[in-house]
C-alpha positions in Angstrom: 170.9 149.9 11.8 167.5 150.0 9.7 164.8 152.4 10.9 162.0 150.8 12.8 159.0 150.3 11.6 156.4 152.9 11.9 152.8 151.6 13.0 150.3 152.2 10.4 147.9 155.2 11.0 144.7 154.9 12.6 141.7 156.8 11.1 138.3 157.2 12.9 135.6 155.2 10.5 133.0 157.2 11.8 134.6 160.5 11.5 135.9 159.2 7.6 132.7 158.1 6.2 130.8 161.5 7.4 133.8 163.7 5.4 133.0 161.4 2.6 129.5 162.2 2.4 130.4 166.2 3.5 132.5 166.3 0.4 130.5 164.6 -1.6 127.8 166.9 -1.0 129.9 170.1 -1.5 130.8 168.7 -4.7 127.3 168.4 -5.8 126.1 171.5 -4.8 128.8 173.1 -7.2 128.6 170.2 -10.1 124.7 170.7 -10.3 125.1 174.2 -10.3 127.1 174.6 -13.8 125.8 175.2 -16.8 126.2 172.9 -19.8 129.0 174.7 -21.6 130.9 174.8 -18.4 130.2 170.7 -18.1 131.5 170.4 -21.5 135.0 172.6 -20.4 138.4 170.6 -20.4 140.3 169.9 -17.5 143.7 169.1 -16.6 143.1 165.4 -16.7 144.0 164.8 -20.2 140.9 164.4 -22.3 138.2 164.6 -19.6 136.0 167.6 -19.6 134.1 168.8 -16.4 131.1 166.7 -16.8 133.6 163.4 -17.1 135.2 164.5 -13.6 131.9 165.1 -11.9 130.4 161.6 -13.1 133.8 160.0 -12.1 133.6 161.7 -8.6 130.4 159.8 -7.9 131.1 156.3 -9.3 133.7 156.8 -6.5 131.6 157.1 -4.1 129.2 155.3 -5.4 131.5 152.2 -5.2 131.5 151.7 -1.6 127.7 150.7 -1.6 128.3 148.7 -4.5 131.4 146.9 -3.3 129.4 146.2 -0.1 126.6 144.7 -1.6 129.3 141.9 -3.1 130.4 138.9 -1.4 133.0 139.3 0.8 136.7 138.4 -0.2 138.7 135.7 1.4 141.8 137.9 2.7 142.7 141.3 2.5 145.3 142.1 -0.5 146.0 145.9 -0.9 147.5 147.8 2.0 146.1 151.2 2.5 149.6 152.7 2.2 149.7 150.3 -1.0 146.7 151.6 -3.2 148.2 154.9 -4.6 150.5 153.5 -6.4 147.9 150.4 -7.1 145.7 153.1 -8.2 148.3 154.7 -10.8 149.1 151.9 -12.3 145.0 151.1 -13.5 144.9 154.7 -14.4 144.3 153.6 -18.1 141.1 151.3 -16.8 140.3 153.8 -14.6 140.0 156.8 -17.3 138.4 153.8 -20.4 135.7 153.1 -17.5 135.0 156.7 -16.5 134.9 157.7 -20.1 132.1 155.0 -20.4 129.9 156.2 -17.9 126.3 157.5 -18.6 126.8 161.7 -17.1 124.2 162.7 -19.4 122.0 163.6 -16.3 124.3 164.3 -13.3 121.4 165.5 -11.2 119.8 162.2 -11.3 123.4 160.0 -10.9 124.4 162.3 -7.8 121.2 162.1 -6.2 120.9 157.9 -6.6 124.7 157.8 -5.4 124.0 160.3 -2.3 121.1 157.9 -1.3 122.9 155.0 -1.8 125.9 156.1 0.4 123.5 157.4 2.5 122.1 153.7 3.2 125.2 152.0 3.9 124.5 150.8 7.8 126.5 152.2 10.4 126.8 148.8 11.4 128.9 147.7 8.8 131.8 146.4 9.9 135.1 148.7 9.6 137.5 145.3 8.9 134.8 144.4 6.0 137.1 143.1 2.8 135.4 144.6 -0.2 136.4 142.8 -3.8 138.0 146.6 -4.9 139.3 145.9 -8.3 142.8 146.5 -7.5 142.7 144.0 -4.2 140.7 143.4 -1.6 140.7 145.9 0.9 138.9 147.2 4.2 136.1 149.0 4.7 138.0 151.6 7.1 140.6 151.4 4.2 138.7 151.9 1.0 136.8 155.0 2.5 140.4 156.8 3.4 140.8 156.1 -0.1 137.6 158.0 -1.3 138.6 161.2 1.1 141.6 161.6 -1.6 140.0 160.9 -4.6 136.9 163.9 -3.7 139.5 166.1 -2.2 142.2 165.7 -5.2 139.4 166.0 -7.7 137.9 169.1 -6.0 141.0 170.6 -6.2 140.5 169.7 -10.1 137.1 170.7 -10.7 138.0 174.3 -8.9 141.1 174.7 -11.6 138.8 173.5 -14.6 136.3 175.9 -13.4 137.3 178.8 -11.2 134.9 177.6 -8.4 136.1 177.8 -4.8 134.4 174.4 -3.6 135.2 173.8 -0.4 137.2 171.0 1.7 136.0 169.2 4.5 138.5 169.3 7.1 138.3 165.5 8.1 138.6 164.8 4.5 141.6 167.0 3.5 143.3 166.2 6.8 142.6 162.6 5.9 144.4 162.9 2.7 147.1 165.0 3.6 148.0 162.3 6.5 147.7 159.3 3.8 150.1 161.2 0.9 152.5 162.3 3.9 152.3 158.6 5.4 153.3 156.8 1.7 156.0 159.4 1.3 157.4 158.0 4.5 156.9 154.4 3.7 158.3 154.7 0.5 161.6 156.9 1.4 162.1 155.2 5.3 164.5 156.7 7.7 164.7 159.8 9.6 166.8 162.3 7.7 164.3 165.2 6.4 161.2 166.0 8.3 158.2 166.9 5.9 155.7 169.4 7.8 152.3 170.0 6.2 150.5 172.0 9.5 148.1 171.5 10.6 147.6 168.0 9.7 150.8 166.2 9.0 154.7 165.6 10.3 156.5 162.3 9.1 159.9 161.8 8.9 161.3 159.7 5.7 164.9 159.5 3.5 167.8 157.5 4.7 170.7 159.8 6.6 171.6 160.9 10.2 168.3 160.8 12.6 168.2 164.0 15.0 166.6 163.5 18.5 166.1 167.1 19.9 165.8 170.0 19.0 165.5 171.3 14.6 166.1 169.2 12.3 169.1 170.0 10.0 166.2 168.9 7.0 163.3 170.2 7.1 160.7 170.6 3.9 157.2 172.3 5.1 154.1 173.5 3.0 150.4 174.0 2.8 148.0 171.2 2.5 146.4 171.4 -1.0 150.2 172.1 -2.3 151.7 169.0 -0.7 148.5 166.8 -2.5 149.1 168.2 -5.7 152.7 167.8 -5.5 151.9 164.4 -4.2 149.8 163.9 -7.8 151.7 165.1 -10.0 149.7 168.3 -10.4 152.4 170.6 -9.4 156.3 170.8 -10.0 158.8 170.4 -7.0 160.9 173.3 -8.3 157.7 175.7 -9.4 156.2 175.3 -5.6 159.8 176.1 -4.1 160.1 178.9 -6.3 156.7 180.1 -5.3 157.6 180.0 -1.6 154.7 177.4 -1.2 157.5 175.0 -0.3 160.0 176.1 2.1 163.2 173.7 2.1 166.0 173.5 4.2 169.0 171.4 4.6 171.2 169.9 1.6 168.6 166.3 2.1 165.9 168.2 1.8 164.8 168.1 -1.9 161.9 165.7 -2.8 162.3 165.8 -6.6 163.1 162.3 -7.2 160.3 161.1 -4.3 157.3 163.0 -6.2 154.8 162.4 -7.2 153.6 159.6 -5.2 150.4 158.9 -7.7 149.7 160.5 -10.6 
């Protein structure tokens, strides 16, 4: 018998689109704080340096205004659970585009796209379609999306730069809970049980379901390793070796599930 389906997770709009601008702004305060030679520093994204990173960081958030301000698409097409691998798949456009944009004055590009997120009325509808370039999406959607792009590329800007920027909590929990949730969809069933306290438990991988008491599988880590295992930033074997992954049970070995976007 097929596993049921789960019910997509519910995020609070209100509580999202504050952690985007809470992120946002811890982002800025460390960006705007660098000096020129660290701007110009690689980073683990292939051939961006810092300063290409910070300027892509606010044309996504700088997006949701702009997509709001376009007429509104006919019917939804991208499934939040959908858009990471959407989202991997334009990772050539995405890095040509953010490779184009003008980061000559950061100060000036954050400070336009903190005022223009700033702007965006609290009236606007969460079920909003917005014409995102990879399918039309929700408003409630497309902001879940932007509290993984400024937490996965905090987590870069700290290893380019030896920062220590922080995390919103609504915004990391936000993104551990979607990574978690597209694991699930994309490995249904109830065999291995993947912990990442505090935020996330799903169940995913096709074998024997338990009902009570510990599962036979169980794979459980910390938030920031699950997202970058999720991305590609960090090797399935590496974390277990670490002990920042702690696996038991002869299901429980994500290898050939991760990553989930890169």
């Amino acid at each position: 018998m097929p596993p049921a389906r789960k019910r997509t997770r519910s995020y609070d709009p209100a509580k999202i689109r504050a952690a985007v601008l809470a992120q946002f702004g811890h982002v800025r305060d460390a960006v705007l704080a660098l000096s020129a030679e660290a701007l110009d520093a690689p980073t683990r994204l292939g051939a961006w340096t810092v300063r290409d990173l910070a300027a892509h960081l606010a044309w996504m958030v700088g997006s949701v205004p702009q997509l709001l301000a376009e007429p509104e698409p006919a019917k939804q097409e991208l499934p939040l659970l959908e858009w990471p691998s959407a989202a991997s798949a334009a990772a050539e456009r995405i890095d040509e585009h953010t490779r184009g944009l003008d980061s000559a004055d950061l100060a000036a590009l954050y400070g336009r796209t903190a005022e223009a997120y700033e702007q965006v009325p609290a009236a606007a509808a969460d079920t909003r379609l917005l014409p995102v370039s990879l399918g039309a999406m929700t408003l409630a959607d497309f902001l879940v999306t932007r509290t993984v792009e400024l937490v996965v590329h905090t987590d870069d800007l700290n290893a380019a730069t030896g920062l220590e920027i922080p995390y919103d909590r609504q915004a990391l929990a936000a993104c551990t809970r979607l990574l978690a949730d597209v694991l699930a969809a994309g490995a249904p069933g109830g065999a291995v049980e993947v912990r990442v306290p505090p935020f996330a438990v799903v169940q995913c991988v096709e074998g024997p379901r338990h009902t009570r008491g510990t599962p036979p599988n169980v794979v459980e880590t910390d938030p920031l390793t699950w997202i970058r295992l999720a991305t590609g930033r960090a090797a399935w074997a590496t974390e277990l070796d670490a002990a920042r992954v702690r696996a038991s049970g002869e299901r429980a070995d994500l290898t050939g599930l991760l990553p989930l976007m890169g």
